[in-house]
N, C-alpha and C positions, 0 to 999 in steps of 0.2 A: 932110290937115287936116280934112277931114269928118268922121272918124273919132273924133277928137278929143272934139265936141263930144258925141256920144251916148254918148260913155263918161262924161265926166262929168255930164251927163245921167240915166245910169244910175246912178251911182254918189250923184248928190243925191236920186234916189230912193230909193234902198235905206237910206240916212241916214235918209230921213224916214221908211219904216217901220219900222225900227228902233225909232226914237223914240217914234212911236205905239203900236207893240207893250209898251215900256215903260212906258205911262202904261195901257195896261192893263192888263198885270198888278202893278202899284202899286194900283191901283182895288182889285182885287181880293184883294191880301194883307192879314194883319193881323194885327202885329205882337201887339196885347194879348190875341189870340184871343177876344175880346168882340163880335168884326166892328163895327160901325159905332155901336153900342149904347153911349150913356154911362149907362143905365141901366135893366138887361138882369132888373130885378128890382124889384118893386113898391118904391117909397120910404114909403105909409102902408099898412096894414092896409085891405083890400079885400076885400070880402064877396062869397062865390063860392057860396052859396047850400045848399041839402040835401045832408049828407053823404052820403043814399043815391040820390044822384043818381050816384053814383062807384061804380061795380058789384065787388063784391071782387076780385079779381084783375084788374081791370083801370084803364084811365087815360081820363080828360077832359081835354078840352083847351077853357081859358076865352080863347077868344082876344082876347075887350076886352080882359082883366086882364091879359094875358100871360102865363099861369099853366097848368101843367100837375099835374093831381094826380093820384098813384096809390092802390090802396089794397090793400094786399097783404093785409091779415085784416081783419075786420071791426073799427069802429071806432079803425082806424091808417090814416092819412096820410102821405103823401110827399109832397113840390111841387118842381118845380125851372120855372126860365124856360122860356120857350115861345119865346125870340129865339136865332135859331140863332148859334153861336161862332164862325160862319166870317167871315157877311159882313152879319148883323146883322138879316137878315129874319125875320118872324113864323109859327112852322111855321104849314103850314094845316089838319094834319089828323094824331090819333090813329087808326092802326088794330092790333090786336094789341098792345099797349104799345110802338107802335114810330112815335116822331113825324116826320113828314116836313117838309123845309124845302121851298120850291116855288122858291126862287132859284136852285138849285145843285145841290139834288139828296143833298142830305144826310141822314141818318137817324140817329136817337137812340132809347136804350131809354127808355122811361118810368118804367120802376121802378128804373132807378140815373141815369140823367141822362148815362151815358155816351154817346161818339159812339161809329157802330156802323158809317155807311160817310161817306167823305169827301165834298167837302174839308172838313169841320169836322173837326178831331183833339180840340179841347176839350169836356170834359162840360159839357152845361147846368150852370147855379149852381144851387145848393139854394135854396129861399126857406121861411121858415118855415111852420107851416102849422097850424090848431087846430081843432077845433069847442067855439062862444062858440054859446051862447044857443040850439044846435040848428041853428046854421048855420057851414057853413068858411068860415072867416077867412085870409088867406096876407097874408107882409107881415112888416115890423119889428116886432117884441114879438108874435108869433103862436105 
């Protein structure tokens, strides 16, 4: 009879990690590859400052803005989100056109937005992007 109860003992253990194991990786999935982000891209037009502040061939990372811009030839911009598609964190750092998320461990190219190591499988979003008046602008109608 002793026997009995440490098995089900054991057995309501292993029930409850189970369960907790599944509430973390629920946490951590996501479904709309946006991660946790309802909105993963400027909503107004945000002024990101001297276009030659963005060295040709390479990428800035505005992290108030959330905004990452590349600039493959002089005078041409690119932008895409700076919020990673996994699980929704703000990269923290351009180096080589290669943006890094600090949650997870993810990495992104700068100059196309694509993801490059997981767990993000989705490309950052494009966000528009212009130079207005001698300064880059990123943003809706940019």
């Amino acid at each position: 009879m002793s026997g009995q109860p440490a098995a089900r003992r054991t057995v309501l253990k292993g029930a409850a990690l189970a369960g907790a194991a599944g509430l973390g990786v629920a946490a951590c999935s996501t479904e709309s590859k946006l991660g946790h982000a309802e909105t993963p891209t400027p909503t107004a037009p945000v002024e990101l400052g001297a276009p030659d502040d963005i060295p040709v061939g390479g990428s800035k990372l505005f992290r108030n803005e959330r905004v990452i811009v590349n600039c493959p030839a002089k005078g041409q911009y690119k932008a895409f989100s700076a919020q990673c598609t996994h699980a929704g964190c703000l990269l923290d750092k351009v180096e080589d056109n290669v943006g890094t998320c600090p949650c997870h461990g993810s990495h992104f190219d700068t100059t196309t937005g694509k993801a490059m190591r997981g767990p993000a499988t989705a490309p950052l979003p494009a966000v528009p992007v212009r130079v207005e008046g001698g300064r880059l602008v990123a943003g809706p109608d940019a």
